[in-house]
C-alpha positions in Angstrom: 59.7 99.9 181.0 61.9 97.8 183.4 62.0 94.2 183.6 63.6 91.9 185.5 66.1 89.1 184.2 63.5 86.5 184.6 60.8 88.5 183.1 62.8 89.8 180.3 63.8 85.6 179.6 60.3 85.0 180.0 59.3 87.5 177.3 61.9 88.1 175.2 59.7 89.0 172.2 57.9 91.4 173.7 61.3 93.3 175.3 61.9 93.5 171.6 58.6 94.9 170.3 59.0 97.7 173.3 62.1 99.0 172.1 59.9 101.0 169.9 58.7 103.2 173.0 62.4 103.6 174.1 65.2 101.2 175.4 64.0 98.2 177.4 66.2 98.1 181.1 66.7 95.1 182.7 67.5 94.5 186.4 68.9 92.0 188.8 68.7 92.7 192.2 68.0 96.0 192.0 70.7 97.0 189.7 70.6 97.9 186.4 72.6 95.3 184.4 71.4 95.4 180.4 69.3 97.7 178.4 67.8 96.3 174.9 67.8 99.5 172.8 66.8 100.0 169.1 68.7 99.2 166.6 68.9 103.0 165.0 70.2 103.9 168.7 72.8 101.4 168.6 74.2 102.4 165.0 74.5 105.6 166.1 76.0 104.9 169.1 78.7 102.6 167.0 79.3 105.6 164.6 79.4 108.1 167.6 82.1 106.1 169.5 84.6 105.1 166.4 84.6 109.1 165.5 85.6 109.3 169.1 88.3 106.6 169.4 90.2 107.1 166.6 93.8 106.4 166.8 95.7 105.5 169.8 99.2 106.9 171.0 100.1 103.1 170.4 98.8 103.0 166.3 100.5 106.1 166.0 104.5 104.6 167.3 103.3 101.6 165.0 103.1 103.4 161.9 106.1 105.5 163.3 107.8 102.0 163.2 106.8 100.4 159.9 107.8 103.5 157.8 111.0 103.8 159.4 111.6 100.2 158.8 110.7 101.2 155.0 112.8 103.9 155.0 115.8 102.3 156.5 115.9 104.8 159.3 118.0 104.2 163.1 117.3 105.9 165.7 120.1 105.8 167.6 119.2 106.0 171.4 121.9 107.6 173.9 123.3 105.0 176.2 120.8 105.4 180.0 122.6 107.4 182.6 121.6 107.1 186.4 120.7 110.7 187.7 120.3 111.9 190.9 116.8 111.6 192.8 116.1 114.3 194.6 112.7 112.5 195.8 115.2 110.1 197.8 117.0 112.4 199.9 113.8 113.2 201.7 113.0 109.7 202.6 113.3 108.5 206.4 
């Protein structure tokens, strides 16, 4: 079913109690703005989306960076070099 914000303050309870036919959406305007959805839905949804996430490029340089602080390993990074810009030739 679809509520409105006001209605949905208005009866709160019985948003809940209709999650049990499917998820509750709530509108403002017009536009859909929340949906009250039960709570198996949501578990799965939490369980679905940290499978999907997992690690990041960034959690990946960080353990990159605390073992070769453990290990005592340098990189050593070459000194930067300016190199020619092709791209810059063509501008006006």
């Amino acid at each position: 079913m679809n509520w409105s914000v006001a209605e949905a303050k208005q009866r709160f309870s019985e948003v809940v109690r209709a999650t049990q036919e499917g998820p509750q959406l709530i509108y403002n305007r017009g536009k859909l703005v929340a949906g009250v959805v039960p709570a198996e839905y949501l578990q799965e949804f939490l369980s679905w989306r940290e499978q999907k996430e997992g690690p990041s490029i960034a959690d990946a340089f960080g353990e990159l960076r605390r073992i070769c602080a453990e290990e005592g390993y340098e990189i050593e990074l070459p000194a930067r070099e300016d190199r020619a810009n092709l791209f810059a030739n063509d501008l006006p």
